[in-house]
C-alpha positions, 0 to 999 in steps of 0.5 A, a space after each residue: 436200051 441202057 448199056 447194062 440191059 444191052 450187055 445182059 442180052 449180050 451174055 444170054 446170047 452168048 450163053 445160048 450159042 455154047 448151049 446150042 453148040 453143045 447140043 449139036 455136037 452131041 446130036 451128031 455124035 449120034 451118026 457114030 452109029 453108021 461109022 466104023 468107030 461106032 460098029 460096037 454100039 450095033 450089039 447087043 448089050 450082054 443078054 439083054 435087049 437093049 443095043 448099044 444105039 438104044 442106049 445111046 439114045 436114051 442117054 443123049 435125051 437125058 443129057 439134052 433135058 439136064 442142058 436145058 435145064 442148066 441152062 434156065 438155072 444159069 439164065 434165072 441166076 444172072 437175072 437176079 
């Protein structure tokens, strides 16, 4: 493998580890829920049906799809 080939790797594992880092704090942020600091999330929001950990959630999917999705822009624009 040429120097520049070896480098690109390099970058693309580097991105990943922030990326999978990332992911891992907001995943377990998810625990907050089980916490004294996360004992707000347990209600209910207004009148509604929906919880404070629904949201939650919900929240955390999306922002697990829109990394995912930075990250395939990142990784196909230093392709280029």
């Amino acid at each position: 493998m040429t120097d520049a080939t070896i480098e690109a790797v390099h970058r693309k594992t580097r991105q990943r580890l922030m990326f999978t880092a990332i992911h891992l704090m907001l995943y377990f942020s998810f625990t907050l829920n089980w916490t004294r600091w996360g004992e707000s999330l347990g209600g209910y929001l207004g009148e509604t049906w929906l919880t404070g950990s629904l949201l939650m959630f919900v929240l955390l999917i999306v922002a697990f799809v829109a990394l995912e999705t930075i990250f395939l822009m990142i990784s196909r624009w230093g392709a280029r």
